[in-house]
C-alpha positions as CSV (number, residue, x, y, z in Angstrom):
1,X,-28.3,4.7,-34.0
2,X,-31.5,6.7,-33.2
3,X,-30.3,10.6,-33.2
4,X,-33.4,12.0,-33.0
5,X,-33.5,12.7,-29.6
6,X,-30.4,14.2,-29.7
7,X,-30.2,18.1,-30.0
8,X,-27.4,18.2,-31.6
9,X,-28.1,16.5,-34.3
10,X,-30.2,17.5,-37.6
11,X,-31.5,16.2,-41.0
12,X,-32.2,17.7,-43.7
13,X,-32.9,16.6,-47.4
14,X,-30.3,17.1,-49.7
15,X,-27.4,17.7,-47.4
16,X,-25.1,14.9,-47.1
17,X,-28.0,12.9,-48.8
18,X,-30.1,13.2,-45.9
19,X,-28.0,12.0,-43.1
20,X,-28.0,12.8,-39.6
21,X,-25.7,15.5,-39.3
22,X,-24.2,17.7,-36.6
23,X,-25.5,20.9,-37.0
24,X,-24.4,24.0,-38.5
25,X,-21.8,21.5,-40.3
26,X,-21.7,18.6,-42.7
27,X,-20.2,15.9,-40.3
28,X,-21.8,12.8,-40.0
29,X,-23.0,12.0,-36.7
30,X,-22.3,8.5,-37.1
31,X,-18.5,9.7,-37.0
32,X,-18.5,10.9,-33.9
33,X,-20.4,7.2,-32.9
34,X,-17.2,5.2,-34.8
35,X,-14.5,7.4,-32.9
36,X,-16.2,6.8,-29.7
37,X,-16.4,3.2,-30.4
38,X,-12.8,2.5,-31.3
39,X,-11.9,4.7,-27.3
40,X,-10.7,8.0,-29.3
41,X,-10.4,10.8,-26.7
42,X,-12.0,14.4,-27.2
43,X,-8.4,15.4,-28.9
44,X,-7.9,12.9,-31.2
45,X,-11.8,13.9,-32.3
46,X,-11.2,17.3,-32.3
47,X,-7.8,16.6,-34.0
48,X,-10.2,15.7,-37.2
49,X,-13.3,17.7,-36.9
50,X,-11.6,21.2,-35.4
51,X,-14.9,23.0,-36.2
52,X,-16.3,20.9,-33.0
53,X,-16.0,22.4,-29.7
54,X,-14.8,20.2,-26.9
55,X,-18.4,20.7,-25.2
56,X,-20.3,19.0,-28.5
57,X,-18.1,16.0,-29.2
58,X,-18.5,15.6,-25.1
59,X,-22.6,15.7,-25.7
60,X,-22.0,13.4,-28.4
61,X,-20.3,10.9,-26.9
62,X,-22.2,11.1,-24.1
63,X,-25.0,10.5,-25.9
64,X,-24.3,7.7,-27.8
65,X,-23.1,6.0,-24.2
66,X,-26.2,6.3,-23.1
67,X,-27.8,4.6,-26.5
68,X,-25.5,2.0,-26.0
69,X,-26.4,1.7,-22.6
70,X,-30.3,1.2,-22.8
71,X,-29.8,-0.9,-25.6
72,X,-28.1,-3.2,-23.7
C-alpha cells in the first residue's frame, strides 16, 4: 500500500528498518491495513495498539478504504 499520502504516517531510516510507521510510535502501518482487512472494529484495534486514539485508527482505516477503493 502507498502511505505516502497519508499524514499519519511517516518513514524514517533506521526505525523499524525503514517502514512506514504511524507516527510518534513504532507500529507498522501495514497493521492497521491487515486488521482492517480481516473486519476488526476500532476496539479490537485499539485492544492491541492502546497508544492509538480512536480518531487515528478511524483515519487509518479510512484511509486504506479509500486505497482499496481507487484501486479497484
Amino acid at each position: 500500500m502507498d502511505w505516502s499520502r497519508c499524514d499519519l504516517v511517516e518513514v524514517i531510516p533506521g526505525k523499524v528498518s525503514g517502514r512506514p510507521v504511524i507516527k510518534g510510535t513504532r507500529i507498522l502501518a501495514d497493521a492497521i491495513e491487515q486488521y482492517s482487512a480481516r473486519g476488526a472494529t476500532v476496539e479490537e484495534i485499539r485492544e492491541d495498539f492502546p497508544s492509538l486514539s480512536e480518531e487515528a485508527i478511524l483515519r487509518m482505516v479510512e484511509y486504506v478504504k479509500a486505497q482499496e477503493a481507487s484501486a479497484a
